[in-house]
Legacy VTK file of the C-alpha trace (Angstrom):
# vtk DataFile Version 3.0
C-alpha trace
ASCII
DATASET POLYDATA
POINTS 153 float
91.916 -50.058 -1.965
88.166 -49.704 -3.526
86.123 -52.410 -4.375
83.573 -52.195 -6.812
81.201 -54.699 -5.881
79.345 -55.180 -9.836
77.192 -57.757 -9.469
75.862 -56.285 -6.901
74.881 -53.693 -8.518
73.536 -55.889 -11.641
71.455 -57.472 -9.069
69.803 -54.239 -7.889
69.287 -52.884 -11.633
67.449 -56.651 -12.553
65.122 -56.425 -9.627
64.162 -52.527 -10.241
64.013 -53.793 -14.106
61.055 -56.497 -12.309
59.411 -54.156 -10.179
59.400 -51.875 -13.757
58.155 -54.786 -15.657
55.377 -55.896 -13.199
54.151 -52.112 -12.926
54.321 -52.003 -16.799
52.229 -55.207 -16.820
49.586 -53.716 -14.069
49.375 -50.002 -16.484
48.734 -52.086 -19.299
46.139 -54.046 -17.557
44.747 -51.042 -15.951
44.993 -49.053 -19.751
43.104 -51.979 -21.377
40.147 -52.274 -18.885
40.146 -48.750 -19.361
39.822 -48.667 -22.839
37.222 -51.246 -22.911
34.985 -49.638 -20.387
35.156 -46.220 -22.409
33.842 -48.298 -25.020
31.282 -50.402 -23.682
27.960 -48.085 -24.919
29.262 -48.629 -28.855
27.788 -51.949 -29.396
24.401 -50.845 -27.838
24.716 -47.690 -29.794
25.272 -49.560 -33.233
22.295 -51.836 -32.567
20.276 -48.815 -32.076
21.027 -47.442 -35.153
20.744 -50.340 -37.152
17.140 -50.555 -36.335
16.500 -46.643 -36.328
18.366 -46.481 -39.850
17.693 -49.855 -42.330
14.705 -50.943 -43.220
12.053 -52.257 -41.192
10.000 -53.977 -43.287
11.484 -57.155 -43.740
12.691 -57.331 -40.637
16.619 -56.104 -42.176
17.232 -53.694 -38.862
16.033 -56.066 -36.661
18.160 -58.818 -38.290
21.625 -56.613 -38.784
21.117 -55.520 -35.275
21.421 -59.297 -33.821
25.072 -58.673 -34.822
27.988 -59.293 -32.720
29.689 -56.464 -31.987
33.305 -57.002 -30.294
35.590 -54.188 -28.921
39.323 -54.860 -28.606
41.201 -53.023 -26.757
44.671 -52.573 -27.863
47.076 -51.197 -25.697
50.899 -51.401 -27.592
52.299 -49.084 -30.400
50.795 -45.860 -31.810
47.250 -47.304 -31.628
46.232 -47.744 -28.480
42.922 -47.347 -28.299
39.422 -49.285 -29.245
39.115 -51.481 -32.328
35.172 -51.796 -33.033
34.560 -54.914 -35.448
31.113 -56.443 -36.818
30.918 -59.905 -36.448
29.351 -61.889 -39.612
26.868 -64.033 -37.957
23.620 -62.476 -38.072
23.720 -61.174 -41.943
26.523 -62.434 -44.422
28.087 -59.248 -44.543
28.059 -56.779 -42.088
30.709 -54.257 -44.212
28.513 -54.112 -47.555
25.132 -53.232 -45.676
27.159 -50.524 -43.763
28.529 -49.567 -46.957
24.088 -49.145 -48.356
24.065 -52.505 -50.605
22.296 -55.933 -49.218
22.326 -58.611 -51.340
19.433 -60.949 -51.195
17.380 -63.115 -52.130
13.833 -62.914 -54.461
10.611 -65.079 -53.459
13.187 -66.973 -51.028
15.457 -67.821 -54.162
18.771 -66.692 -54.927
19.423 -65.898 -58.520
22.289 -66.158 -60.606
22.840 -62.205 -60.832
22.665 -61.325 -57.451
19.820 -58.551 -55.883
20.971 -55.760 -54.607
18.923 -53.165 -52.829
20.301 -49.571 -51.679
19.426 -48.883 -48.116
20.988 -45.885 -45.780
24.455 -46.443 -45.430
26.319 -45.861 -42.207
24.599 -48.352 -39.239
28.126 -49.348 -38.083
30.130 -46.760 -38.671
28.129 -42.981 -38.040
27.545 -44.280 -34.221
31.242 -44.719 -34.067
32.244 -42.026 -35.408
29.936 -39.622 -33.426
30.677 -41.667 -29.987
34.928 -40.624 -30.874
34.870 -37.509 -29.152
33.504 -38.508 -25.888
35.416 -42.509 -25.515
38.699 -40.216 -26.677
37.949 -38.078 -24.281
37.493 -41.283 -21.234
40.533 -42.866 -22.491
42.832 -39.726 -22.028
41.017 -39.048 -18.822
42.019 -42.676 -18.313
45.468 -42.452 -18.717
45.989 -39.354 -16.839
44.452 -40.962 -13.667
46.751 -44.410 -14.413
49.784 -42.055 -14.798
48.879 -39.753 -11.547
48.370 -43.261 -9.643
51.962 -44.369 -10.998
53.572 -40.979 -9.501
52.032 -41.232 -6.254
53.625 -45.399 -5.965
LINES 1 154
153 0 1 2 3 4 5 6 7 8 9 10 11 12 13 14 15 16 17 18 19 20 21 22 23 24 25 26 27 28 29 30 31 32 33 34 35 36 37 38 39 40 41 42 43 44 45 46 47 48 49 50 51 52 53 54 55 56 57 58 59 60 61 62 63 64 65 66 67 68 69 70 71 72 73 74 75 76 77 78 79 80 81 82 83 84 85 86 87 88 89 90 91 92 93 94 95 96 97 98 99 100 101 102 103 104 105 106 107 108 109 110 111 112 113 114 115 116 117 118 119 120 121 122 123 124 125 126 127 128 129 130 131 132 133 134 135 136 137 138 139 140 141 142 143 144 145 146 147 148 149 150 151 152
């Protein structure tokens, strides 16, 4: 007579199915703190360039480059990777002077049609872009190390 002992075998499948789950947890961990330390130069790179490209006079670089600049690293679906965002608390809006158009105001008053002045577009962004390459490059490098380290466990 055999005996096919099942939940036995259930048993063995849930705890490989933990062991899986806490070594998916520790990649993810690993892939994250990855991702963020590939990424750590952008926000010192964009406040660079926001004083080396707007305006001086005025003190407009100065100010746009007091802004918070937060990587997230996201680590699920078909973008993993870094998310760069501009936080709005130095100027009103971070997206508009990256985009060449500040809006402010004349003699210290606002009027009713707003001011807007053209200045060199691209603070946020043309750092970013030209930094791809190179925090691509970490984060596959990345990856390949977390996978190797997985294979040899």
């Amino acid at each position: 007579m055999v005996e096919i002992y099942v939940q036995s075998d259930l048993v063995r499948m849930r705890n490989q199915a933990q062991r899986m789950s806490h070594l998916n947890q520790h990649l993810m961990v690993a892939l994250r703190e990855a991702i963020l330390e590939a990424a750590n130069p952008l926000p010192e790179r964009v406040r660079r360039s926001a004083i080396n490209r707007l305006p001086s006079t005025g003190g407009l670089g100065a100010r746009v480059a007091r802004t918070d600049v937060q990587i997230i690293a996201r680590v699920f679906g078909d973008n993993v990777g870094a998310h760069v965002v501009a936080r709005p608390n130095a100027v009103k809006d971070p997206d508009a002077i990256d985009r060449g158009r500040v809006r402010h105001p004349v003699y210290g008053r606002w009027t009713q049609r707003p001011l807007i002045q053209i200045v060199p577009a691209g603070w946020f962004t043309e750092p970013i872009v030209e930094s791809r390459p190179e925090i691509q490059a970490d984060i596959m490098a990345a990856i390949d190390r977390l996978f190797i380290t997985t294979l040899a466990a």
